[in-house]
C-alpha positions as CSV (number, residue, x, y, z in Angstrom):
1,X,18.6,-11.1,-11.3
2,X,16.2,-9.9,-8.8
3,X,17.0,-12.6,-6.5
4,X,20.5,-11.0,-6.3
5,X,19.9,-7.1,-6.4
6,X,17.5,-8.0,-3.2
7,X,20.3,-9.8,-1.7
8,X,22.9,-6.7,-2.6
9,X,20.3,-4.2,-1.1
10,X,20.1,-6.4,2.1
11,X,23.6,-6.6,2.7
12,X,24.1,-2.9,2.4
13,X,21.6,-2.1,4.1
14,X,22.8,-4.4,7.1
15,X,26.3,-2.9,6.7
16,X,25.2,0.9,6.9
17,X,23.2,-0.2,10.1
18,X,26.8,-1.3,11.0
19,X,28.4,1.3,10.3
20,X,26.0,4.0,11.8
21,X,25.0,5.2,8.4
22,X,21.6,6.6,8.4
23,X,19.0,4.2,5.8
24,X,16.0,5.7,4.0
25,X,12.5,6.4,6.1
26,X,10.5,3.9,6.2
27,X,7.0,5.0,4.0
28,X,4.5,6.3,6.3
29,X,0.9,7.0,4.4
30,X,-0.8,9.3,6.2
31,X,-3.8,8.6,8.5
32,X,-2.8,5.5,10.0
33,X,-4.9,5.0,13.6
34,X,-4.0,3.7,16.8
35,X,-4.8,0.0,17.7
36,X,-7.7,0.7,19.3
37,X,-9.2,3.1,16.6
38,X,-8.6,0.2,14.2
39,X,-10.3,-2.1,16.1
40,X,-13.2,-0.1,16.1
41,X,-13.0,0.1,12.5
42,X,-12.7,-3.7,12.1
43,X,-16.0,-4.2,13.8
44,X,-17.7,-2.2,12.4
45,X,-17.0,-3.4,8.9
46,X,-20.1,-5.6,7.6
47,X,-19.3,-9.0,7.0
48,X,-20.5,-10.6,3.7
49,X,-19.2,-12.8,1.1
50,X,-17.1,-11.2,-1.8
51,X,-19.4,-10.1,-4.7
52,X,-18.3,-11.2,-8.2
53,X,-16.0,-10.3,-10.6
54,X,-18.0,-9.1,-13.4
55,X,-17.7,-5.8,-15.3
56,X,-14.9,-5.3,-13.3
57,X,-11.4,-3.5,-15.4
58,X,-8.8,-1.0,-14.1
59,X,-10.2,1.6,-16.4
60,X,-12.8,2.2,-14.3
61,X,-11.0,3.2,-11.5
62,X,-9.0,6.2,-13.3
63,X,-5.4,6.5,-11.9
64,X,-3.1,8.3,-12.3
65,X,-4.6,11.2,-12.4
66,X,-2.6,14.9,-12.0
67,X,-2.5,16.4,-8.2
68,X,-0.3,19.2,-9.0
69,X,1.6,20.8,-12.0
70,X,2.9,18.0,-14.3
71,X,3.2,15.7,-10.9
72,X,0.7,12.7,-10.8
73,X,-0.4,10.8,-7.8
74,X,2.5,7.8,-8.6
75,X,4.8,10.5,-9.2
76,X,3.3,12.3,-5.4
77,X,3.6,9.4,-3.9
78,X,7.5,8.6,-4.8
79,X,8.4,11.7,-3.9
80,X,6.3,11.4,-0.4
81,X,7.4,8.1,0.3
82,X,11.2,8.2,-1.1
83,X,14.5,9.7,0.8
84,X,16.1,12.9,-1.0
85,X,14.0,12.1,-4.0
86,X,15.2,14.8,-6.9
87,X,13.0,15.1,-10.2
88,X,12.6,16.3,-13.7
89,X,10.8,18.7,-15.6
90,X,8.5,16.2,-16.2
91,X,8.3,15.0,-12.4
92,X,9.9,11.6,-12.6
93,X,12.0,10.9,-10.8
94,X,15.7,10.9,-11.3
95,X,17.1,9.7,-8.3
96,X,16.4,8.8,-4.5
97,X,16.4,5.7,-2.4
98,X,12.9,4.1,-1.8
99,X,12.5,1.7,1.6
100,X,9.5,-1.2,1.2
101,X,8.3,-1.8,4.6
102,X,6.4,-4.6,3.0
103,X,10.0,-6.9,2.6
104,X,13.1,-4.4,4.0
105,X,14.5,-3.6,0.9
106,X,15.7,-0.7,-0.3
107,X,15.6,0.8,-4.2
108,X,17.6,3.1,-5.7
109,X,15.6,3.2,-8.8
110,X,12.0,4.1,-9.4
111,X,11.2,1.7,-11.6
112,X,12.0,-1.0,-9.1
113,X,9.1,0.3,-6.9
114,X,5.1,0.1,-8.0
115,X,2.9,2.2,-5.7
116,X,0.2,-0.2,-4.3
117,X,-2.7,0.2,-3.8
118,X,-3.7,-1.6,0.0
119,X,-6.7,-2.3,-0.8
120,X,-6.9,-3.5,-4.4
121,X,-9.3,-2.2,-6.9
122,X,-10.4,-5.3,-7.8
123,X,-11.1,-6.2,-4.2
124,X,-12.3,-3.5,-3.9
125,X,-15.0,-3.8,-6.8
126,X,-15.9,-6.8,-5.2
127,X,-16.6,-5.6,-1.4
128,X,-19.1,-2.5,-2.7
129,X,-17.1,-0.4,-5.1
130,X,-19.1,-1.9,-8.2
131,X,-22.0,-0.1,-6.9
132,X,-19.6,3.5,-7.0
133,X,-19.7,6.6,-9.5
134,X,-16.6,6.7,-11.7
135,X,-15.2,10.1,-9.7
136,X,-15.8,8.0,-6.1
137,X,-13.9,5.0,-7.4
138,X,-11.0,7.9,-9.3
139,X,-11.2,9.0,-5.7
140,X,-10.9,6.0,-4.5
141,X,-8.0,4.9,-7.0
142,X,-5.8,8.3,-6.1
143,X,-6.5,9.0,-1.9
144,X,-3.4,10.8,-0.7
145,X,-5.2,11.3,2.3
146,X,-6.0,8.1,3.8
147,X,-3.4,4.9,4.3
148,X,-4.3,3.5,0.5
149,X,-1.3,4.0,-1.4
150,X,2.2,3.1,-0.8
151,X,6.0,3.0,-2.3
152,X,6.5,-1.0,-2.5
153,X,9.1,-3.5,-4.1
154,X,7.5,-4.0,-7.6
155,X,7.5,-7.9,-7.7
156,X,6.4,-8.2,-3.8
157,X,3.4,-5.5,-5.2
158,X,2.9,-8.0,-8.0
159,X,2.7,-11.6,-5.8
160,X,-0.3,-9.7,-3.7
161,X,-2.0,-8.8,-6.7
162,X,-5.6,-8.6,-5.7
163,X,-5.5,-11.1,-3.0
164,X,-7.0,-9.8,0.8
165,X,-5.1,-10.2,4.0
166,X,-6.4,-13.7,4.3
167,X,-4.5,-15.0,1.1
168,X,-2.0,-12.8,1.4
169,X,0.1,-10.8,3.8
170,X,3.5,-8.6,3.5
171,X,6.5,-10.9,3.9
172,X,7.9,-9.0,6.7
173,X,5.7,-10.0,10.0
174,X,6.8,-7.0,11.6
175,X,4.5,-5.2,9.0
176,X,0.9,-6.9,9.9
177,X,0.0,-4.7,12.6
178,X,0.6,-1.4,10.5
179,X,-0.9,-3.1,7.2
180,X,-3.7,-4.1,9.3
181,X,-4.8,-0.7,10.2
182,X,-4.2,0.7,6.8
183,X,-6.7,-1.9,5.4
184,X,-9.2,-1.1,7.9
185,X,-9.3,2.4,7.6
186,X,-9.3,2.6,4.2
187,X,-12.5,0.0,4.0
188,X,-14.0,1.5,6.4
189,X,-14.2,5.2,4.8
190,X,-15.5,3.5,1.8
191,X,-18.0,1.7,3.4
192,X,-16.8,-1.7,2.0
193,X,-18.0,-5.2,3.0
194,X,-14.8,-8.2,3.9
195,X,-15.2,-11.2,4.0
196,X,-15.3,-14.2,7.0
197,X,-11.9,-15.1,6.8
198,X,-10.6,-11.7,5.8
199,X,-11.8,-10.2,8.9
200,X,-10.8,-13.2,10.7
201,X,-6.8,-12.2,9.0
202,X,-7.2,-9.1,10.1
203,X,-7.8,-9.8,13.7
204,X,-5.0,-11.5,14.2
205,X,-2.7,-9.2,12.8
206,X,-4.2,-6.3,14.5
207,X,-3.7,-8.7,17.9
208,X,0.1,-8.6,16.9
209,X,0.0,-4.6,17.8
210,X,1.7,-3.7,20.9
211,X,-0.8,-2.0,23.4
């Protein structure tokens, strides 16, 4: 079923291209650096092998929490990343069209859209943030203000999982370069390690940025 709805999305969205009709924003996080900044950032990332798993749960990275008036940060993010989003009392939303840069396709439907997290929380548990007080990693878990969170296809969101650029990438190649220099930044503020062959990923998709 999902196999077909993407196909359906595709098509229209190839035919309003065609027909000059405008298609939804793409999602733009805020915060996201030039090529050069993120290089910077990539280097200076420590290098070190991933720490383990253990004690590790979703719980202890509170999200989501409220950012204003009945709206949560999922609920901020929609409405952020979404095209002439309209909500409830409640803040849910109601209706709007939602654009994955992750794989091109286009939602009409909140639930068809998680809001990811680009680094992952269990990654990130495992580069530093085991080490973190429960309001760095709610922090963490809820930034509005750096590249971390972003209005994806659910099931694409679901296939990455926890998995670092180096196991897993957005389908759309187009996307490295930005997804590159969200990861960065984002690991960067937190002062969080990557691995060898994550940072090894990363180079190469930040080398597929235009100068």
């Amino acid at each position: 079923m999902r196999t077909l709805r993407t196909a359906l999305v595709v098509t229209a969205m190839t035919a309003a291209a065609v027909m000059g009709v405008a298609t939804p924003a793409l999602a733009t996080p805020p915060g996201i650096p030039s090529k050069a900044t993120a290089q910077g950032y990539l280097n200076g990332i420590t290098e070190a092998p991933e720490g383990p798993q253990t004690g590790y749960s979703r719980e202890k990275f509170k999200h989501w929490i409220t950012i204003s008036g009945s709206c949560d940060t999922r609920e901020t993010v929609l409405k952020r990343d979404g095209s002439n989003v309209v909500t409830n009392s409640s803040c849910s939303a109601t209706s709007g069209s939602w654009f994955s840069p992750y794989d091109g396709a286009t939602w009409t439907a909140a639930s068809d859209v998680d809001i990811d997290h680009v680094v992952p929380l269990s990654e990130a548990w495992k580069s530093g943030a085991s080490g973190w007080t429960d309001q760095r990693r709610q922090d963490f878990a809820n930034d509005l203000s750096r590249p971390q969170l972003i209005a994806v296809t659910d099931n694409v969101n679901q296939a990455k999982g926890d998995k670092d650029p180096a196991a897993w990438k957005p389908p759309l190649t187009s996307y490295y370069c930005t997804y590159a220099k969200m990861w960065v930044t984002v690991k960067n503020y937190y002062g969080l390690t990557a691995q060898p062959a994550e940072k090894s990923a990363l180079q190469s998709m930040l080398n597929s940025c235009s100068a």
